[in-house]
FIZAFI-72858 format. One record per residue: x, y, z of N, C-alpha, C in turn; chain; residue number from 1. Coordinates in pm, whole numbers. Example, Ala and Ser with C-alpha at 12.3 -4.5 7.8 and 13.67 -1.06 7.14 Angstrom:
SITE, 1319, -569, 780, 1230, -450, 780, 1320, -330, 780, A, 1
SITE, 1285, -225, 708, 1367, -106, 714, 1290, 3, 787, A, 2
//
This chain:
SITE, 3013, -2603, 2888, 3095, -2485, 2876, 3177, -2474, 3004, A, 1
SITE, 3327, -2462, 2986, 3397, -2411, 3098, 3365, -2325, 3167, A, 2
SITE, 3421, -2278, 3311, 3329, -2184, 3437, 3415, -2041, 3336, A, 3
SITE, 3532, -2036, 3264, 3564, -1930, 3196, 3472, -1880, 3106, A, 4
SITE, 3487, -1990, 3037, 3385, -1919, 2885, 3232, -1951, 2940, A, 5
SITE, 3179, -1943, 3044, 3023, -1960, 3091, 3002, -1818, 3142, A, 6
SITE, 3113, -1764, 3233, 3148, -1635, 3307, 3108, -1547, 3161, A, 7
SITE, 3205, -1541, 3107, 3270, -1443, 2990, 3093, -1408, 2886, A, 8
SITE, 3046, -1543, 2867, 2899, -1489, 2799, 2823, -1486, 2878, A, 9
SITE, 2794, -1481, 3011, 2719, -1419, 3095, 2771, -1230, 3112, A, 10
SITE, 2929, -1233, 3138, 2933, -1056, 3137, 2891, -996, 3016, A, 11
SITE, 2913, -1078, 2869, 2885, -1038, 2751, 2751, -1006, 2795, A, 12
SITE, 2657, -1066, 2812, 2493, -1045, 2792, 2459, -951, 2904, A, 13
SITE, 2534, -932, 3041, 2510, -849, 3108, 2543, -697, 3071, A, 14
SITE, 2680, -715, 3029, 2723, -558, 2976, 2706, -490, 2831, A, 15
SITE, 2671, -605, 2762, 2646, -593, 2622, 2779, -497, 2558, A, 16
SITE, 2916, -516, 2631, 3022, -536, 2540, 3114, -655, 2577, A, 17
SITE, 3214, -631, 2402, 3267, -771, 2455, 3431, -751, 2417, A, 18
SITE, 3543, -728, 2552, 3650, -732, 2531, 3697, -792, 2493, A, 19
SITE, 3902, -765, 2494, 3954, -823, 2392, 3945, -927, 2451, A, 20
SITE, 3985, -939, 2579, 3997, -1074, 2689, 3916, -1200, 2666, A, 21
SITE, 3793, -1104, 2709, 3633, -1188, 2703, 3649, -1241, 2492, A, 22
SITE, 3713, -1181, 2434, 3707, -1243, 2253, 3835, -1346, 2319, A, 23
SITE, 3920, -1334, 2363, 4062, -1434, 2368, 3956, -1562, 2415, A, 24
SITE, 3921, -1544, 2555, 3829, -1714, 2616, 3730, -1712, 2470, A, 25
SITE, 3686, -1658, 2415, 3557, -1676, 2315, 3639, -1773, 2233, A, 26
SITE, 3760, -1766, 2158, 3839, -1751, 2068, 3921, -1904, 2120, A, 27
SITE, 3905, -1909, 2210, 3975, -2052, 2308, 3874, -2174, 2312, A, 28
SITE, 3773, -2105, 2317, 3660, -2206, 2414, 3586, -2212, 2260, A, 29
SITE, 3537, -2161, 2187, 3440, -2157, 2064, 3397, -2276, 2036, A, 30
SITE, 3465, -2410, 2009, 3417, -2509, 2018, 3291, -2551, 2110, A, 31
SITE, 3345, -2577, 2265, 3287, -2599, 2340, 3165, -2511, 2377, A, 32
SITE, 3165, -2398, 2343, 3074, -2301, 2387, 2967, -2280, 2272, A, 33
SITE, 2979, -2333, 2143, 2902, -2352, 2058, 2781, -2469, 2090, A, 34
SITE, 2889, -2563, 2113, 2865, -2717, 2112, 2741, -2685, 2202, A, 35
SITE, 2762, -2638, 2335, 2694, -2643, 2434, 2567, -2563, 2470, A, 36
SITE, 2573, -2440, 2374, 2439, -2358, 2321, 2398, -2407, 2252, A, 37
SITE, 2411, -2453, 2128, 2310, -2548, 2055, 2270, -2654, 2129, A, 38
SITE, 2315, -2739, 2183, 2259, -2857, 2280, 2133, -2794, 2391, A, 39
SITE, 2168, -2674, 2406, 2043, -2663, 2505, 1929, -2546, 2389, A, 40
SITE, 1997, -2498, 2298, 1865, -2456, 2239, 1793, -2567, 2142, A, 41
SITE, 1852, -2660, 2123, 1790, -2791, 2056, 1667, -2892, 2183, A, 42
SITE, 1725, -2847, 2336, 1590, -2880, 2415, 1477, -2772, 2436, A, 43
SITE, 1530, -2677, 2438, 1422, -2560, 2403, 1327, -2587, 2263, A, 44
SITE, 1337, -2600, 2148, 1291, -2629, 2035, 1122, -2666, 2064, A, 45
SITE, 1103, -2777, 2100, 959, -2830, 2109, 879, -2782, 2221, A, 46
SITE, 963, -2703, 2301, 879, -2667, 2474, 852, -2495, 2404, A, 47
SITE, 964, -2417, 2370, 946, -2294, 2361, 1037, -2253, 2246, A, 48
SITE, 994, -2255, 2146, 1102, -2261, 1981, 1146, -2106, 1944, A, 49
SITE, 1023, -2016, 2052, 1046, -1868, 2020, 1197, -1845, 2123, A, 50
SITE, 1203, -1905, 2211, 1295, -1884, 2283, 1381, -1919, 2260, A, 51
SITE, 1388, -2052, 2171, 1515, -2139, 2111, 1581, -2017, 2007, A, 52
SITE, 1479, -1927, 1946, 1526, -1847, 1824, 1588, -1728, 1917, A, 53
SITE, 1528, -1696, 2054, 1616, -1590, 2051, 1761, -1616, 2125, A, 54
SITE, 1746, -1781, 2172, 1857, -1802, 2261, 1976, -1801, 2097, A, 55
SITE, 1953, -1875, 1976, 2030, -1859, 1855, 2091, -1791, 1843, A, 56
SITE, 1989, -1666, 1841, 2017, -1495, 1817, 2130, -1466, 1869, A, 57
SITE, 2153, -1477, 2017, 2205, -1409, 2141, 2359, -1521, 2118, A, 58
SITE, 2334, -1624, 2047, 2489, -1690, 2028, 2539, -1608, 1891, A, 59
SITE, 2441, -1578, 1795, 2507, -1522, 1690, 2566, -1403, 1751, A, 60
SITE, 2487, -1291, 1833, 2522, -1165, 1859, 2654, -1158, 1902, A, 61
SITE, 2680, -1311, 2010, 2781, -1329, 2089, 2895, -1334, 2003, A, 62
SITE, 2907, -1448, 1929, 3051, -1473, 1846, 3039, -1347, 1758, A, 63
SITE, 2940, -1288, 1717, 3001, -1160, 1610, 3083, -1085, 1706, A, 64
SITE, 3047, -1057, 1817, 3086, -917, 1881, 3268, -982, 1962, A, 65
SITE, 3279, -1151, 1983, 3418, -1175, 1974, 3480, -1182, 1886, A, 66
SITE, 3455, -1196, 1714, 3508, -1201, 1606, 3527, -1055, 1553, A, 67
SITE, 3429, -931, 1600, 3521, -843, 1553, 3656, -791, 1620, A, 68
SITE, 3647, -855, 1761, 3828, -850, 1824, 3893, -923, 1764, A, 69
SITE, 3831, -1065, 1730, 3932, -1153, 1701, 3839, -1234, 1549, A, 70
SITE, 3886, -1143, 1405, 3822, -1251, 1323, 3844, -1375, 1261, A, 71
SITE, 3965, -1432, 1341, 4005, -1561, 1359, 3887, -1676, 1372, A, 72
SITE, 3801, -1598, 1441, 3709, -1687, 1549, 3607, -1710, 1341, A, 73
SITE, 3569, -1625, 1284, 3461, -1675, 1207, 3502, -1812, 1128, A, 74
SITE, 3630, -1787, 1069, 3729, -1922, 1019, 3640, -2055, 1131, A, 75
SITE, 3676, -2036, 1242, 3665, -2127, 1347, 3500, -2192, 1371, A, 76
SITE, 3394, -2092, 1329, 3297, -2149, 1313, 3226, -2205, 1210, A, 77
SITE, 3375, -2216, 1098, 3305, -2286, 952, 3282, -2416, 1016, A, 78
SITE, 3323, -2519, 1089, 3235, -2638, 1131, 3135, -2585, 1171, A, 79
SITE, 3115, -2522, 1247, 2961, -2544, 1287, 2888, -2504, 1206, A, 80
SITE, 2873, -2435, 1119, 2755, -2344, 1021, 2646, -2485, 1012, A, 81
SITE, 2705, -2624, 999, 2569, -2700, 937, 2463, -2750, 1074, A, 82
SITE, 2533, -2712, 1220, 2479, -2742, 1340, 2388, -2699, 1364, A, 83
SITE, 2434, -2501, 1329, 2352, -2403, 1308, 2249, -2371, 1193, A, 84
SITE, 2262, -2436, 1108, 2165, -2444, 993, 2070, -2567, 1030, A, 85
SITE, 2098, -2669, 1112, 2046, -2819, 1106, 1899, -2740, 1228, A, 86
SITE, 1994, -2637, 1348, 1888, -2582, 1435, 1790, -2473, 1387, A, 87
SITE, 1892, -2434, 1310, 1794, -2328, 1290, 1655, -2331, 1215, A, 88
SITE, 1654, -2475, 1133, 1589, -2531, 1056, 1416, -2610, 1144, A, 89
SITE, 1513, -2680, 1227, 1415, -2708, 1343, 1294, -2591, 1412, A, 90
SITE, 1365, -2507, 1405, 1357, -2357, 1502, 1194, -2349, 1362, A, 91
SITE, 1278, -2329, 1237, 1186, -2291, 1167, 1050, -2322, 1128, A, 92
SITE, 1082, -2450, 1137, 959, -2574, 1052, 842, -2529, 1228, A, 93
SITE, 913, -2552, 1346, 828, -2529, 1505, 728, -2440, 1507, A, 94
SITE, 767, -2282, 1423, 704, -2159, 1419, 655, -2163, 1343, A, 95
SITE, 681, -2235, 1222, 581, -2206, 1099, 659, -2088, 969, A, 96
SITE, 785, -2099, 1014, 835, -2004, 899, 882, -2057, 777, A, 97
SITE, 846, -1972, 659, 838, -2048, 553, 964, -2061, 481, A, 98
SITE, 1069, -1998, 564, 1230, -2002, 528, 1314, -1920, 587, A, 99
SITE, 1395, -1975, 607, 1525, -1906, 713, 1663, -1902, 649, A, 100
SITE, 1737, -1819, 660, 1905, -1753, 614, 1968, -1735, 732, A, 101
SITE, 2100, -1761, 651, 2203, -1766, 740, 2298, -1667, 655, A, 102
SITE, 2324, -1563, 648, 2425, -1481, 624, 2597, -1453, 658, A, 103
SITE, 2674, -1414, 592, 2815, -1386, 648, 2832, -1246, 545, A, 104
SITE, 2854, -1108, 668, 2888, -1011, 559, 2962, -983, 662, A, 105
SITE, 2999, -839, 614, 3108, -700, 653, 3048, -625, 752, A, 106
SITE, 3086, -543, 841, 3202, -585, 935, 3185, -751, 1009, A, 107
SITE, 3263, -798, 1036, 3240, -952, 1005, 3147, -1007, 1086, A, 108
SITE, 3095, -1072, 1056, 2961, -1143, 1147, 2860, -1213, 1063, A, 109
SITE, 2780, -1283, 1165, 2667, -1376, 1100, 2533, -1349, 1149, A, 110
SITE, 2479, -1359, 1012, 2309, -1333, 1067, 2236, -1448, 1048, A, 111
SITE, 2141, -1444, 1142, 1990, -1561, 1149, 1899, -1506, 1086, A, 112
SITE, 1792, -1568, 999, 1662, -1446, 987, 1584, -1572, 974, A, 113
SITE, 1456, -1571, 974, 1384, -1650, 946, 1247, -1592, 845, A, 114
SITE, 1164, -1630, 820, 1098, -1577, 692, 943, -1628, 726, A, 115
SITE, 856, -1575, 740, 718, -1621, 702, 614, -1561, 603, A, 116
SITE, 538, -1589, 557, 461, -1541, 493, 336, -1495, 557, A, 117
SITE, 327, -1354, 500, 189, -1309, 521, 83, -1286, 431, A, 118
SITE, -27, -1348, 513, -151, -1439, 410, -211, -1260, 346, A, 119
SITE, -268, -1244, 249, -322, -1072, 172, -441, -1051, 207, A, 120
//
């Protein structure tokens, strides 16, 4: 990830909002800044998979909250959906969940969930 778009989701997670600015680098960089969160929550996976799920989380939270400035950006993450399905999958089978979703609704954004069963 560029020192821009590395900055920009570090103020995101610090301030927990996300300007238009901070959506423009989101909206620039999305590629790379995808690419590069999945690569490190895919080494998280086998050491700490709970952490891999919430580092996921915290990328979904991220691009929703630049896509409602800019919903250009969700278009932009139709490549990745199978990166994010391929991890999230990993994520799942690690914990033991017996199925995981990937959602796209209104106001625009994407959800993770994962699913387990509880024994009666």
């Amino acid at each position: 990830m560029d020192v821009l778009s590395l900055k920009t989701f570090e103020q995101w997670e610090s301030a927990g909002d996300m300007t238009s600015e901070m959506a423009a680098v989101v909206d620039r960089g999305l590629d790379e800044i995808v690419e590069r969160k999945i690569k490190g929550i895919e080494e998280l996976i086998d050491k700490q998979p709970y952490l891999a799920f919430a580092h996921l989380m915290s990328l979904s939270f991220f691009v929703n909250a630049a896509a409602r400035k800019r919903p250009s950006i969700l278009k932009k993450l139709e490549k990745w959906i199978k990166a994010i399905k391929n991890t999230l999958g990993k994520v799942a089978t690690k914990v033991g969940a017996v199925g995981f979703n990937i959602s796209v609704g209104l106001p625009a954004g994407v959800s993770i969930s994962l699913s387990f069963s509880i024994p009666p």
